[in-house]
Backbone as CSV, one residue per row, in Angstrom:
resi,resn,N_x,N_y,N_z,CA_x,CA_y,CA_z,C_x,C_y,C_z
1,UNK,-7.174,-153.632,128.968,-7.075,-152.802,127.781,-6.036,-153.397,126.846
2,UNK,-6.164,-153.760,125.826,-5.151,-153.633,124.362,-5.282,-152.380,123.916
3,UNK,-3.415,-152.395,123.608,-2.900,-150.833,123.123,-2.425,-152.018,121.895
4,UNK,-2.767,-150.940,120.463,-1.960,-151.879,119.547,-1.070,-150.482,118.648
5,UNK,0.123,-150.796,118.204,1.184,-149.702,117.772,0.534,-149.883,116.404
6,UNK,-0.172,-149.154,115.605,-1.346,-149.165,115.150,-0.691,-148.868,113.575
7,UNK,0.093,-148.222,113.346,0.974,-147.407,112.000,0.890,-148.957,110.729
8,UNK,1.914,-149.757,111.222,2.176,-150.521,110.212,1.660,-152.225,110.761
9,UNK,0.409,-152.191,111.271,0.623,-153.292,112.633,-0.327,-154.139,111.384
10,UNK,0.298,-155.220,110.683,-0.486,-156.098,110.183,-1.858,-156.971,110.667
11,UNK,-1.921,-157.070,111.399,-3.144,-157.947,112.090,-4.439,-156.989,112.775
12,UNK,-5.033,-156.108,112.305,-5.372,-154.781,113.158,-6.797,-155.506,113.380
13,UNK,-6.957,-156.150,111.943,-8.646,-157.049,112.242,-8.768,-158.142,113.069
14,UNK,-8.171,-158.633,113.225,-7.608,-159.755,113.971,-7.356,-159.083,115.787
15,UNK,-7.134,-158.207,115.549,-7.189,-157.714,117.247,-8.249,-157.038,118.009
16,UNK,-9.161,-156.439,116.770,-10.103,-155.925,117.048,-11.563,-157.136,116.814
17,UNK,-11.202,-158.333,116.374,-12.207,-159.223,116.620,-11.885,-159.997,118.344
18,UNK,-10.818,-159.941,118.077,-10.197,-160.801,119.602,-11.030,-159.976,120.771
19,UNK,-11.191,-158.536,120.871,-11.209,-157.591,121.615,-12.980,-157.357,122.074
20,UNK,-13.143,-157.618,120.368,-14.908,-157.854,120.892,-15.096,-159.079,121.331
21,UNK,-14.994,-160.288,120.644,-14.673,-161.838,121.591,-15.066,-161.682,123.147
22,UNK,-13.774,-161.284,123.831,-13.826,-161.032,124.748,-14.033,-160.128,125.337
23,UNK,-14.826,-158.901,124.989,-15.330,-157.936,125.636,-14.180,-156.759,126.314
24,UNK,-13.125,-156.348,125.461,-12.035,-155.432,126.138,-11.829,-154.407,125.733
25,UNK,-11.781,-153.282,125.651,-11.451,-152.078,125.212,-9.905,-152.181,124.581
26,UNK,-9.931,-151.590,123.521,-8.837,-151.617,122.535,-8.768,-150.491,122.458
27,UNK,-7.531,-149.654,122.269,-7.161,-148.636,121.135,-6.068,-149.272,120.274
28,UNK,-6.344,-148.067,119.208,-5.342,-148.355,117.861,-4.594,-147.403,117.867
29,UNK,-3.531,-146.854,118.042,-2.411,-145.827,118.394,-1.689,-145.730,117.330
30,UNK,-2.005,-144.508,116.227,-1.383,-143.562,115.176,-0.784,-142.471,114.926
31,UNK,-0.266,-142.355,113.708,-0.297,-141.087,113.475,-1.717,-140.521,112.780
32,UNK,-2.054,-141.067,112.652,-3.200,-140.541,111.542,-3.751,-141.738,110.270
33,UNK,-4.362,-141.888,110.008,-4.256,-142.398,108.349,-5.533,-143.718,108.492
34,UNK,-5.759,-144.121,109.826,-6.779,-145.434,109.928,-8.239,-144.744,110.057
35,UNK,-9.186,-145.512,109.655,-10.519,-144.969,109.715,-11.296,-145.400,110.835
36,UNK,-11.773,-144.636,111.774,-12.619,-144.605,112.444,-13.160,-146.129,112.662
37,UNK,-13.014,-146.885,114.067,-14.601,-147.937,113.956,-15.858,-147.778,114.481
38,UNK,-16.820,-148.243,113.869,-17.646,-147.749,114.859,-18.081,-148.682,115.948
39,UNK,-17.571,-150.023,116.356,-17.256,-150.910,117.339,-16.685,-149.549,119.184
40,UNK,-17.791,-149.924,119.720,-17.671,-149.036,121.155,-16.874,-149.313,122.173
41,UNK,-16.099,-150.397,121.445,-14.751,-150.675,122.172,-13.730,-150.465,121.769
42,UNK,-13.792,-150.284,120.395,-12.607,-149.486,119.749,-12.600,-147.889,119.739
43,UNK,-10.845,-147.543,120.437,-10.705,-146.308,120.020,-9.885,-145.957,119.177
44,UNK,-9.886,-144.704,118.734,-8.883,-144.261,117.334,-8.315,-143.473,118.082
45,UNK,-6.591,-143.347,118.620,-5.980,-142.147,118.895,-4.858,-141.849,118.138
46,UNK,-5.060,-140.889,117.746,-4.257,-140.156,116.727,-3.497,-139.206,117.553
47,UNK,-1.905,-139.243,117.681,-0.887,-138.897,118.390,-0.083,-138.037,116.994
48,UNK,0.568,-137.123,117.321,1.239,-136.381,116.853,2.328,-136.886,115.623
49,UNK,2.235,-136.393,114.547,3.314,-136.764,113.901,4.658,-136.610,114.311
50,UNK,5.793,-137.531,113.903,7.023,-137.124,114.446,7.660,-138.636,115.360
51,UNK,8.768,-138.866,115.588,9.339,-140.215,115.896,8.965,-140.525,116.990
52,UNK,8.362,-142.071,116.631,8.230,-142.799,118.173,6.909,-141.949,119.057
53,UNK,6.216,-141.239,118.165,5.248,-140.987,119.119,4.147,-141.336,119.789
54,UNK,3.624,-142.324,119.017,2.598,-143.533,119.056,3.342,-144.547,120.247
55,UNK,4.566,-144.462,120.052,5.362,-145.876,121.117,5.221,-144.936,122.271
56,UNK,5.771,-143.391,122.875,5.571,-142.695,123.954,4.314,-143.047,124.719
57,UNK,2.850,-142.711,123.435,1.910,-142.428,124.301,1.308,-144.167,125.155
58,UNK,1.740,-145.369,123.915,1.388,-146.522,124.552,2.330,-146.727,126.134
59,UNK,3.629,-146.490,126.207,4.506,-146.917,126.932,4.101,-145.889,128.574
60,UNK,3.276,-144.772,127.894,3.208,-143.685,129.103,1.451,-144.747,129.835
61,UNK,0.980,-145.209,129.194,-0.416,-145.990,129.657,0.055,-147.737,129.980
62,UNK,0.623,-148.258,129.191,0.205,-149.541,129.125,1.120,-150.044,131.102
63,UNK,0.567,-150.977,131.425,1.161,-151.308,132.773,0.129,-152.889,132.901
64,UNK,0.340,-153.323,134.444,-0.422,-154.329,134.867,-1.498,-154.429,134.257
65,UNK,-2.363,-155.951,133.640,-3.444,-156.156,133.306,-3.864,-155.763,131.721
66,UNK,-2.901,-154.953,130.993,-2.516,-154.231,129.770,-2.278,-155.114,128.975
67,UNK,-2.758,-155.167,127.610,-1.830,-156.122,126.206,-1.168,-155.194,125.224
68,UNK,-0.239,-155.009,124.865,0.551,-154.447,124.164,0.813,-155.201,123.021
69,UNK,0.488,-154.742,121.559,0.785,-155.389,120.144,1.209,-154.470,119.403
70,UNK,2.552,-154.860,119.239,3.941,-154.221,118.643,4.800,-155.109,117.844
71,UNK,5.456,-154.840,117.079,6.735,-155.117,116.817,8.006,-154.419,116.589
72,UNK,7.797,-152.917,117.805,8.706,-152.213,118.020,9.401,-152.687,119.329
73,UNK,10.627,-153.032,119.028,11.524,-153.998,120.317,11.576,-153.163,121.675
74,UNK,11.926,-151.750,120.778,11.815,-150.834,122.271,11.072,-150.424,123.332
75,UNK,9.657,-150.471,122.313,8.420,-149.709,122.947,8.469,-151.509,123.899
76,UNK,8.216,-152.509,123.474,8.042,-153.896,123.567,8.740,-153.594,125.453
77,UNK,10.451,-153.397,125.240,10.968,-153.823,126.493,9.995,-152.986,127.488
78,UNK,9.977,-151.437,127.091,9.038,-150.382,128.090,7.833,-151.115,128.963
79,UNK,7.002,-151.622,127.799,5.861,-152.051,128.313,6.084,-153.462,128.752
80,UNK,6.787,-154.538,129.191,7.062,-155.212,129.769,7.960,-154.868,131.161
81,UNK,8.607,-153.703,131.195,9.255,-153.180,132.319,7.905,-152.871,133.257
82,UNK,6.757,-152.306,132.089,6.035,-151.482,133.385,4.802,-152.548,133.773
83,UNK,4.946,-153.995,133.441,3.775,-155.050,133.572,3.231,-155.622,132.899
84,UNK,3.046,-154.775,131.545,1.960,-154.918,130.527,2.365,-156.285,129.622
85,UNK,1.044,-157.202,129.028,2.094,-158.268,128.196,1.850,-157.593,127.200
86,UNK,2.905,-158.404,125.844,3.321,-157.867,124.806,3.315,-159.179,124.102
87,UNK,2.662,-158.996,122.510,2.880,-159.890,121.936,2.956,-158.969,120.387
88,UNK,4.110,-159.929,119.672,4.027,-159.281,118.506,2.838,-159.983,117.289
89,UNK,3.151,-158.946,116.112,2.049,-159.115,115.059,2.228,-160.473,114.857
90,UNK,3.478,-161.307,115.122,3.689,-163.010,114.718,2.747,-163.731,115.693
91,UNK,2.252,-163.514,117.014,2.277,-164.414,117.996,3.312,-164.140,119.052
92,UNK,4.107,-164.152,119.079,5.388,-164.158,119.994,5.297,-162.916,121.247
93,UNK,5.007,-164.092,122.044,4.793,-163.036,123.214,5.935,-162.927,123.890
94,UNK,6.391,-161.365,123.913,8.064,-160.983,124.987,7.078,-160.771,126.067
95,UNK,8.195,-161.077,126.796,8.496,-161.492,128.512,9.573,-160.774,129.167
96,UNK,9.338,-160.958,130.593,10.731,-160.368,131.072,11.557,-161.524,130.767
97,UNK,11.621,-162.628,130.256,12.565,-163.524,130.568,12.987,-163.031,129.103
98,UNK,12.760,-162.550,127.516,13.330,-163.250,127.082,13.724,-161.711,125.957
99,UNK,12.772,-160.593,126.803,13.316,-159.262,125.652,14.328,-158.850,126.363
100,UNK,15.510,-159.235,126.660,16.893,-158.782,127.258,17.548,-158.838,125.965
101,UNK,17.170,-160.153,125.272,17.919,-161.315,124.288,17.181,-160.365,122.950
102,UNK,16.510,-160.246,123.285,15.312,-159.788,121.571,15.581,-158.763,121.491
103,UNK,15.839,-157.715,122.415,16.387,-156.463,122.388,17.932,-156.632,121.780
104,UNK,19.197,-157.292,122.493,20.201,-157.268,121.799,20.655,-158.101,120.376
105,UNK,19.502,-158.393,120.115,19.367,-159.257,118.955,19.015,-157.934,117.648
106,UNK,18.200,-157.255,118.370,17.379,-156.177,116.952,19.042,-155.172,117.233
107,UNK,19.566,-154.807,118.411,20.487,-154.043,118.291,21.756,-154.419,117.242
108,UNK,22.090,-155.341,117.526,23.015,-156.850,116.833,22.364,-155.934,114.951
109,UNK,21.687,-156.741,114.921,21.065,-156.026,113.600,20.911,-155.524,112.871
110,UNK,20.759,-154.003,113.669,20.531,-153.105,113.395,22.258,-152.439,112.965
111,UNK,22.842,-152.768,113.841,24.772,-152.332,113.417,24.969,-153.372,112.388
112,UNK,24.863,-154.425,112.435,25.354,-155.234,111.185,24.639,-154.954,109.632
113,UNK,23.286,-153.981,109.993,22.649,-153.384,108.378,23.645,-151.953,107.967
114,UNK,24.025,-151.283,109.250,24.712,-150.164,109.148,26.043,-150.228,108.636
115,UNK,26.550,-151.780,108.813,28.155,-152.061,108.478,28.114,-152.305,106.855
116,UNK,26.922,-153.095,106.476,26.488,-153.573,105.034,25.497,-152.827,104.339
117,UNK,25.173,-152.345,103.936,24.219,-151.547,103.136,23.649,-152.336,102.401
118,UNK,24.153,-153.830,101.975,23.447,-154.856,100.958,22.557,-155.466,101.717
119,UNK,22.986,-155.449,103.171,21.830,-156.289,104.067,20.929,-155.279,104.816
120,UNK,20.102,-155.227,103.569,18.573,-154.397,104.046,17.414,-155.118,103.976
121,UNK,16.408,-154.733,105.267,15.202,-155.618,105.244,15.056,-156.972,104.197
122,UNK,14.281,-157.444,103.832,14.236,-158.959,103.064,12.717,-159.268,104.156
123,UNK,13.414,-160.940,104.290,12.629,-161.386,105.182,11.073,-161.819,104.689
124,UNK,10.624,-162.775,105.302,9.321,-163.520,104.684,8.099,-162.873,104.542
125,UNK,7.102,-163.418,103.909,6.139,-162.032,103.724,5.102,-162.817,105.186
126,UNK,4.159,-161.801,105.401,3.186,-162.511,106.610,2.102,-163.226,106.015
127,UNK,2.177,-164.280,106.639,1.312,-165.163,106.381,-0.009,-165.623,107.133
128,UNK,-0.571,-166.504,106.244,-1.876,-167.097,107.730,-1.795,-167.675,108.522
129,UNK,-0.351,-168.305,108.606,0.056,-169.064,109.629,0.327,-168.034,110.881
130,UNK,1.024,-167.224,110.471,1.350,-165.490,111.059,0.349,-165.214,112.294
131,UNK,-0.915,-165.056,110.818,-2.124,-164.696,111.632,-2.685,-165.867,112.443
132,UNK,-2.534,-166.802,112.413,-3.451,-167.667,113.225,-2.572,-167.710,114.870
133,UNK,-1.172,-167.796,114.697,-0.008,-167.619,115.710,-0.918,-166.258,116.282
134,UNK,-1.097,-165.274,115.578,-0.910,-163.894,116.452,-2.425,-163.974,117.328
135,UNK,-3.540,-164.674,116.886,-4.780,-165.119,117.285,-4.511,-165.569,118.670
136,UNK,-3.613,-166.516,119.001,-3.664,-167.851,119.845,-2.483,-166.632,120.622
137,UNK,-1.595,-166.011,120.188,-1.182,-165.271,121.182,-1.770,-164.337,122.357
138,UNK,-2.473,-163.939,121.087,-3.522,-162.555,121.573,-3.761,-163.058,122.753
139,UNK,-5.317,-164.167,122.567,-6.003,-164.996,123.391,-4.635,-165.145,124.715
140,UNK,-3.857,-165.784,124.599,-3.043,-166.331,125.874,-3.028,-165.210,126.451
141,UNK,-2.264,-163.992,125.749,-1.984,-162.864,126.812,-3.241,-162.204,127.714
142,UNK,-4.306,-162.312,126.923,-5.417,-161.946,127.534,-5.938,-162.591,128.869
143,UNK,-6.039,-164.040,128.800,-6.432,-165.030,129.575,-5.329,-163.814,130.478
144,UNK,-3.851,-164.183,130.532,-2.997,-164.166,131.309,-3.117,-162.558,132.079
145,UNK,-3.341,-161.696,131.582,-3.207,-160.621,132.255,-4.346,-160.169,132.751
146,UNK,-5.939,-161.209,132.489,-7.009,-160.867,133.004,-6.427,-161.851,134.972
147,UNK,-5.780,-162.849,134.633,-5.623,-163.494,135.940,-4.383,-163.407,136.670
């Protein structure tokens, strides 16, 4: 199964072609706001408005054999604690080896935006390079958690 954190997740077409590709059941995990597919491997779950609720319901499912597509660091460590791989909307697949570091990196961050108020978001826009990375990720994690 691919769980994808579905709200602001740039690549949503791109995961849901990967998904038919290879024949896997996907959901797209919201609050609300995405339209229906009519692809019978895609599901639409619409989770409650209100914080982090979309990350609860993936983190309460995703485990062994699971792909997780996020670029929420937290939900990210959860579902690597409980088996599941994880790759973000870039490509970049966290691991147990390396969201210890990616976690205190977004924390790092996150206090140094709170100390500065001038250093808010920025950062590059997504690209096709982005998308072609998040393609070749997808694919790996899949291979990897089908074997």
């Amino acid at each position: 199964m691919i769980y994808v954190d579905a709200d602001a997740c740039p690549v949503k077409a791109e995961a849901e072609e990967i998904a038919t590709r290879n024949r896997v059941r996907l959901a797209f995990v919201s609050n609300g706001g995405l339209r229906p597919s009519a692809n019978p491997l895609i599901e639409m779950v619409y989770v409650d408005h209100g914080p982090d609720e979309a990350d609860k319901w993936i983190a309460e499912r995703a485990g062994p054999g699971d792909v997780v597509v996020t670029a929420d660091i937290p939900l990210a460590a959860r579902c690597v604690e409980a088996g599941a791989r994880v790759v973000k909307p870039n490509g970049e697949a966290l691991t147990a080896a390396n969201i210890g570091g990616v976690l205190a990196t977004r924390d790092l961050m996150a206090d140094l935006r709170a100390a500065d108020p001038f250093r808010q978001g920025g950062g590059r826009p997504f690209s096709k390079a982005d998308r072609a990375r998040f393609r070749d990720g997808l694919e790996r994690a899949l291979r990897a958690a089908a074997g």
